[in-house]
N, C-alpha and C positions, 0 to 999 in steps of 0.2 A: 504494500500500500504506500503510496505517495503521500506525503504532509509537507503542510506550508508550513515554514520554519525562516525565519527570518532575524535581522538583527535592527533594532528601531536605537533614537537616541533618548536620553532620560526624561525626559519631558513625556514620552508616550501616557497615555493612561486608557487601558481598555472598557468597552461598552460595551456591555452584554446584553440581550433580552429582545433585541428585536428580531421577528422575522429574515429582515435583510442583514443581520446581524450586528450591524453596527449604526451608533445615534452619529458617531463624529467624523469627520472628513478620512482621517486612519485607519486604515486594513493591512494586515501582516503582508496582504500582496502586494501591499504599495511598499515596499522597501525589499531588498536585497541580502544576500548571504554576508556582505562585506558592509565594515563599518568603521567608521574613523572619528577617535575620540581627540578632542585636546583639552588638556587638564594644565593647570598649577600644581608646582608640589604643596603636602604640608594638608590636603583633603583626602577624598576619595569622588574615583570616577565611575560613573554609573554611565549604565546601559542597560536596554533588555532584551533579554530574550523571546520572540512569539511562536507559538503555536496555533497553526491557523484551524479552520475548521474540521473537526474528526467527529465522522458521524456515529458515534457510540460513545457512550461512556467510558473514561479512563480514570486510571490512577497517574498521578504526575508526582513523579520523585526528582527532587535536586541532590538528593543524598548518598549517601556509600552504602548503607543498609537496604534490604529488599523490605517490598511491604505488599498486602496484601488486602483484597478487598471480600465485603459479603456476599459477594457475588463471584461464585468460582467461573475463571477462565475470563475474566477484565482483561482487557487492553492494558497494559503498564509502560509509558515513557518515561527514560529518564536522562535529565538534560546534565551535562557534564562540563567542565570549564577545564582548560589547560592551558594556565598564562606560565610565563616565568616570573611573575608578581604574585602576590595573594588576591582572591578571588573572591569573595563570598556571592553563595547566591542565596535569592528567597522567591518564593513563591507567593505573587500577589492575590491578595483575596478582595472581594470584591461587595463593596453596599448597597444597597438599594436608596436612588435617587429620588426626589420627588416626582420625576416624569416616571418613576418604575422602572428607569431601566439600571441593571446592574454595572456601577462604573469600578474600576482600579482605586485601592483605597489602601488597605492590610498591608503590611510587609507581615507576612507569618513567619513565626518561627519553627513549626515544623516541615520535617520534609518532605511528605508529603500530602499532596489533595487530590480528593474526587473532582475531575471538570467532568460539568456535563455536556453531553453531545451537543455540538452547534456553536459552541461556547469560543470563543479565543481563551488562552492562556498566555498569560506574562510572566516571564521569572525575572525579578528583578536584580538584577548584577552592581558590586562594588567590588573596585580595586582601590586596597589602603596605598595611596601613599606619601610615607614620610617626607617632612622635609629634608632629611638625608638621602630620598633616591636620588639617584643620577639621570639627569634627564636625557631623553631617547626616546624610541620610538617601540615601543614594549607588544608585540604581535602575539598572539591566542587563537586560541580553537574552540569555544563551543560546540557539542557535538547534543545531537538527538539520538536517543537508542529505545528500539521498543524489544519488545520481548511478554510473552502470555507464560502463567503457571511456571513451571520449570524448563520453560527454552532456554535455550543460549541467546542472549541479547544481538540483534541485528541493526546495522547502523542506518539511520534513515537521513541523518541530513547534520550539517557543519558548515560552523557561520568564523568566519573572519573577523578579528577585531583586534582594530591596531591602538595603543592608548597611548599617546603623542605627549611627554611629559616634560612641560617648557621648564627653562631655569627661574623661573619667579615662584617664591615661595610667598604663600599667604599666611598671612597671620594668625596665631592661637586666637582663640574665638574670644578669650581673655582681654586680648590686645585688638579689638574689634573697635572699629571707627562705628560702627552701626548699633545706636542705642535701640535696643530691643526689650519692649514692657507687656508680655504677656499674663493679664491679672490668672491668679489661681484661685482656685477652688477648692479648699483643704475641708469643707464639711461635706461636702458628694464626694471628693474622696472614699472619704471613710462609709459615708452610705453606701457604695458601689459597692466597695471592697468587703464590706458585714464585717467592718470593725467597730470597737467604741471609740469617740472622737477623742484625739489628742493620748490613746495611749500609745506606748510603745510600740503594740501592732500600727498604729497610725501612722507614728513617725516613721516607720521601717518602708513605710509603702513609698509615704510622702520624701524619705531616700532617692527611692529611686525617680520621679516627678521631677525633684529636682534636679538629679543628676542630667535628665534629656534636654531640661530648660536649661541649663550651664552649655550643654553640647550645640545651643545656639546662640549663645550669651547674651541670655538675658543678665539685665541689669536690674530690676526692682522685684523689691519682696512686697506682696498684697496682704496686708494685716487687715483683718476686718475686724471694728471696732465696736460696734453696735449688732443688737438683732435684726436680724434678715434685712440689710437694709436694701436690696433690689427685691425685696419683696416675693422671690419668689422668680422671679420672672415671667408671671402671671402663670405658673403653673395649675393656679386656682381656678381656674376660668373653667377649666376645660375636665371633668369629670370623669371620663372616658378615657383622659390620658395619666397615668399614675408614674406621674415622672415630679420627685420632689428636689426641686431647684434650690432649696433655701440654703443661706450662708449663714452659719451664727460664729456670735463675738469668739474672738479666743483668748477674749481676756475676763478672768472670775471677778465678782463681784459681788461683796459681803456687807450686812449690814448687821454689825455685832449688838451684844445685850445692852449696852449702853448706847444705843444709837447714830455711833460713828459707823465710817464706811471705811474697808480696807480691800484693795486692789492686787490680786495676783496675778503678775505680767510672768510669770516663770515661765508657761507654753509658749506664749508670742514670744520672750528671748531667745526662746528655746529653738523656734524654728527661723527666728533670725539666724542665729547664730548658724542655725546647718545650712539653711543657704550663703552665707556668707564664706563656710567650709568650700564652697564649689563655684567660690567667685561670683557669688549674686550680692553684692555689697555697696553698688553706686547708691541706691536710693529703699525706702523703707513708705510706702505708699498708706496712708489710711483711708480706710471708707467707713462711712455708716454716719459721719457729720454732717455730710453738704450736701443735696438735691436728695433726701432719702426717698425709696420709690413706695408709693400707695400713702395715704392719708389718713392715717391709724398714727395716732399721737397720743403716746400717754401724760404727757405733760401739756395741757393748756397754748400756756405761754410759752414756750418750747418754742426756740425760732424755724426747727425745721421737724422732720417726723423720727426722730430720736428715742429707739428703744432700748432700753439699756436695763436689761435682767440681774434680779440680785437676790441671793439667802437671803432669807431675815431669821437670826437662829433664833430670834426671840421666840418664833412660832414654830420655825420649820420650814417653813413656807418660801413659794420663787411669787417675785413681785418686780414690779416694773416702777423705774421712778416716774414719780409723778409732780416734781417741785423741781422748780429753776434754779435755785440754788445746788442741789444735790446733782443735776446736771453737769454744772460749772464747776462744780467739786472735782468733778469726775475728770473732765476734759483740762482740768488745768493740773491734776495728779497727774495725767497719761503726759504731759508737753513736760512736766520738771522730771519724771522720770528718764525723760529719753535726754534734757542737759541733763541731770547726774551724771547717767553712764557715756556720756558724751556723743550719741548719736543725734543729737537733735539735727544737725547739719545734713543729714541723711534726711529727714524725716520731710513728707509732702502730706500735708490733708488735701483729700481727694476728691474732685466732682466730677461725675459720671452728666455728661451733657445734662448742664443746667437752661432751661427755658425762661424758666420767670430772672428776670434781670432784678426787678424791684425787691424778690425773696432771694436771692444770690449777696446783694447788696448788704443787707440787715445780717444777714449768716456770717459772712464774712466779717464785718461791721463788730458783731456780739464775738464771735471766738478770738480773735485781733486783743480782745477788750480784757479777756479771760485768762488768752497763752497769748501771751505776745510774743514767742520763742516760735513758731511753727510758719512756715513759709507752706504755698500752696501751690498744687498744678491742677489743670479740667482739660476734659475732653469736650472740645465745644465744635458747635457748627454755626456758631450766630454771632457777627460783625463784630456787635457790640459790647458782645463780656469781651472781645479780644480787645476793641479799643478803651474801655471804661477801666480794667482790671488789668492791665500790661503791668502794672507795677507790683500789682499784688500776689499774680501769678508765674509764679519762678518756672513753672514747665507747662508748655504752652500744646495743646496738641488737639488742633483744627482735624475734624474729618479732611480727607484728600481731596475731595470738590474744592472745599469751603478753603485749603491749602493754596490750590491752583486761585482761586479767585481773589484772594487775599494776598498772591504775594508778596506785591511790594512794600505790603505794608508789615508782612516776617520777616522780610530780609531788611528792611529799615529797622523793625526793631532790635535783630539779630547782630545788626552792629552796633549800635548803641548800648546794647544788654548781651554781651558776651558772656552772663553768667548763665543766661538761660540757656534750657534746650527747647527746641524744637521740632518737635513730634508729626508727623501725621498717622492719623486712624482710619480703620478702615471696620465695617459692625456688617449691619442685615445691609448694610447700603455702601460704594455705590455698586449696582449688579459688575462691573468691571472697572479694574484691576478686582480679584478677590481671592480670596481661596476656600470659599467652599467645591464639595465633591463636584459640583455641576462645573467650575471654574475648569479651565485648560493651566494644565503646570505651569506652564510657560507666564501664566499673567504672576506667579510667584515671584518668578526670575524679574518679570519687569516692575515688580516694587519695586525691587534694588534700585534699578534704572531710573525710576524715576523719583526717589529719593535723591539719590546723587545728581539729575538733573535738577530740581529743587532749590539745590542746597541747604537740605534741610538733614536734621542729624538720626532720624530712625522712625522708627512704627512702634505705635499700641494698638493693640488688641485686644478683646475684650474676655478671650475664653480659652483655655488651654483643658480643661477636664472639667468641663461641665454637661455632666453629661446627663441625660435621659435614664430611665431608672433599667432599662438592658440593651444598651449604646452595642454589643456588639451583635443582636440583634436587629435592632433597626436603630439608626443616630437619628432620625428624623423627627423634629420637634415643631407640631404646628399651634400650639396655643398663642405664639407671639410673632408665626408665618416667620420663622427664621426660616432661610433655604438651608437644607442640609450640610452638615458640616459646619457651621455656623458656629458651632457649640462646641469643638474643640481641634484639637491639632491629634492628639495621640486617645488611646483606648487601654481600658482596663482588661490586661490578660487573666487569663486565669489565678496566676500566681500572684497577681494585684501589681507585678512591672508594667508599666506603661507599652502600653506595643505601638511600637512607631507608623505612619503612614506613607505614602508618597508626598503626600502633602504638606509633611512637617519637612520630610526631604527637599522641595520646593522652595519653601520657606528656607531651608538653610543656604540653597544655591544663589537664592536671591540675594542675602544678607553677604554670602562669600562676593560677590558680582558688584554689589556698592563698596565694598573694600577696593575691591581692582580698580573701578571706576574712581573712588577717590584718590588713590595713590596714581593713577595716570592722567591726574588732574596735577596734583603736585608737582609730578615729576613732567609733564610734558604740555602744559596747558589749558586750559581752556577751550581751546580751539581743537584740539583732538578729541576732548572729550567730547567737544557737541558731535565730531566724526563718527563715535562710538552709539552714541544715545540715537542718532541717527538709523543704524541697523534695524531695532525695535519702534521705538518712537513716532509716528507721527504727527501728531499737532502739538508743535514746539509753542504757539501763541498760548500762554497763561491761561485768561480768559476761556478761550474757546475749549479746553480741554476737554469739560466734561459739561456740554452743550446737551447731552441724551443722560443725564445722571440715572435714572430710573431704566431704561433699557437693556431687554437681552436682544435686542434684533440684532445681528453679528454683524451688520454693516455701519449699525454705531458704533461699536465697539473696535472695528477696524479702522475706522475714522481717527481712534486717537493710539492706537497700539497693533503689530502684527502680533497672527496666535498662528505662524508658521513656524512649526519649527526649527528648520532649516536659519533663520534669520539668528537665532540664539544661537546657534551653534557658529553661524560668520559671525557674529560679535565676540562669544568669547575667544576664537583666532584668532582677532582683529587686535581686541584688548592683549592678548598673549604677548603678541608679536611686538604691540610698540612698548610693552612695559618692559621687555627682553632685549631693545636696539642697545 
């Protein structure tokens, strides 16, 4: 039997489900046995593997071990790598989209899976390499072998791949020019995982969360400081979906026999501290103070919707303040704790896109009054908190529309206030650049791009493991119409280790690509870099960028950005090349 076996570049991401097989422009027949990578040292080079259409069901092994299925006399492929580099492969597994149709998602960890008949198969391929290889042109073999029951394996097909390794070494993710603020979610953690919040099973989990978040260097630790203050993310709404969204405080709160109140920060140090272990230490983010979400105030006079849970051992009992001063108590303990141990400098209270300007104003106004030691960042899309509150807010981060439309008035601020940073965000909106599952890889790679065309210093994001109550059943969340994937970067494996996706992979390529592109700004001007941003890029005018903001028509979307992939792969040549003259 003949099979399509092919070699695509990392950007590929397969579509399963439809009759004609595929939703996206790529089919395993549109590429070739041969394939040519260029890489930096100091990462890892991807590519994949495809298996085109097999009308039967199989088992697909990337591994050395045999395996077998409940169904005796299965078809069994099994793809094989031989570089003179290390190799690793994985077997992509695939989510269910909101169009229903099954895209590339899972980097699995085992070796192998049932594909069903009609299906494409992806094996997703990396080659480590250090910043110690020696750059060269490093050539491989992929091979396809099938074999039934106890055959002797027969070789059905071998793909070429040359991995072209320039002399330009990119930087530890440590020494990252690309500020990256991916908020976490340490209470669905622990939901997902069926642990108790903040034990040592928790933190064991929450180990490794952080470990993948460092592996793309992130810079800020999310302390959430009050109850549920996203409320849920309207989880509530929707009765039929049994997905509990909520975030509580990590910090205890006691109301002893004599009526004082005593504050134990030991978990929130505790999980400072272990990010700070793996180089997550630029910044210390608070939420639950400023735009809190739903209208459930237990305090009156409370300037914004502030829940702040506490023993009362008098009774026994969990109670909610309900007096302004006990508030103010509260928020002015948490600001002189963090000068004690000398973090205050680290420290941001946090606004999650504020609307009311009038009720931003008064918040801000009252806490200033209380901790006058606590500096502030928001995630805004509206003009005017940027122009009224530039001074007040140390880190500034415009959704990417509201970026592009804004910018001469960031990059005017950007000089004048060198202390700040400069963010753009990117949530349920705009439908492109993004990276949910429906997103094409390649719009990951051109964050990068168009960060460093910007001149702006990185991305937040709103969700890394917030997940749906069986994310690796369906991730798909409609009580708030997030498009899928929306809701986080990685997935809770069995073992409660984060299992990685293409799409966090994406997200890494992109962040490695604003490094290039700012070091070939440095080193060779201006003028090459616009050469560069050119490859991807289309509408260099500010303004006009994001003219279809709400659009998936794919003719908007190519108006301001190519989603060929071919075009990223002549860019990063292109970048190679002049960073290596």
């Amino acid at each position: 039997m003949g099979y399509i076996f092919t070699a695509a570049p990392r950007t590929f991401k397969v579509c399963n489900g439809r009759t004609d097989h595929f939703k996206t422009p790529a089919r395993p027949e549109d590429y070739t046995s041969e394939l040519v990578v260029n890489s930096p040292r100091n990462c890892k080079a991807a590519f994949n593997a495809l298996i085109g259409i097999v009308k039967e069901d199989y088992l697909l092994n990337v591994g050395d071990s045999d395996c077998f299925c409940n169904w005796e006399d299965t078809l069994k492929l099994r793809v094989s790598a031989e570089f003179p580099i290390d190799v690793k492969m994985n077997i992509v597994g695939t989510m269910v989209d909101d169009d229903y149709f099954r895209k590339g998602e899972l980097i699995l960890g085992q070796d192998y899976a049932l594909i069903r008949r009609d299906d494409c198969a992806q094996v997703f391929c990396e080659a480590e390499l250090p910043k110690d290889i020696k750059p060269g042109c490093y050539e491989g073999k992929v091979r396809l072998w099938s074999h039934r029951l106890f055959e002797d394996e027969v070789l059905e097909g071998e793909l070429t791949v040359r991995i072209n390794v320039w002399e330009y070494v990119l930087p530890d993710r440590s020494e990252s020019k690309f500020y990256i603020d991916l908020w976490q979610h340490s209470s669905i953690i622990a939901n997902r995982c069926d642990v108790k919040i903040w034990s040592d099973e928790h933190f064991g989990i929450l180990e490794d969360v952080v470990k993948s978040l460092a592996h793309l260097g992130q810079r800020a630790v999310t302390v959430v400081a009050t109850e549920v203050p996203w409320y849920g993310q309207n989880c509530h709404k929707e009765r039929g979906v049994e997905s509990s969204l909520f975030e509580y405080s990590i910090i205890g709160v006691c109301k002893e026999n004599d009526g004082s109140f005593t504050y134990d920060y030991s978990v929130m140090q505790r999980y400072i501290d272990l990010c700070a272990r793996y180089g997550i230490d630029r910044e210390i983010s608070i939420y639950g103070f400023i735009n809190v979400t739903a209208p459930h105030r237990p305090c009156p006079e409370c300037f914004d919707n502030l829940r702040i849970r506490y023993l009362d051992k008098a009774d026994g009992s969990y109670k909610y303040m309900r007096e302004m001063s006990e508030i103010d108590a509260y928020i002015s303990s948490l600001e002189q704790y963090f000068v004690k141990t000398g973090q205050i400098g680290k420290v941001r209270v946090a606004a999650d896109e504020p609307v009311d300007i009038d009720a931003f104003r008064v918040a801000i106004s009252h806490i200033k009054s209380i901790a006058p030691a606590f500096k502030y960042k928001a995630a805004v899309n509206h003009v005017e908190f940027i122009e009224e509150f530039g001074e007040d807010i140390l880190d500034v981060a415009p959704a990417l529309p509201t970026a592009c439309d804004l910018h001469d008035v960031l990059i005017k601020m950007k000089k004048e206030r060198p202390d700040k940073r400069f963010l753009h965000y990117i949530c349920c909106w705009p439908m492109f650049p993004n990276t949910y599952i429906r997103s094409r890889l390649c719009e990951s790679i051109f964050l990068g791009v168009v960060t460093s065309f910007l001149d702006l210093d990185g991305l937040l994001r709103w969700a890394y493991t917030c997940w749906p109550d069986d994310p690796r059943k369906d991730i798909r969340y409609h009580p708030s119409d997030w498009a899928a994937g929306d809701t986080c970067f990685v997935y809770p494996s069995a073992s409660g280790k984060p299992m990685l996706t293409l799409r966090y992979k994406a997200l890494l390529w992109g962040i490695e690509m604003f490094d290039m592109l700012e070091d070939l700004k440095e080193k060779k001007g201006r003028e090459v870099a616009e050469e560069a941003y050119s490859y991807v890029l289309r509408e260099k005018e500010h303004g006009k960028m994001f003219t279809a903001r709400f659009s998936m028509v794919p003719a908007d979307r190519e108006k301001l950005m190519t989603v060929d992939d071919k075009d990223y792969e002549a860019l990063m040549e292109f970048v190679l090349s002049k960073l290596c003259e």
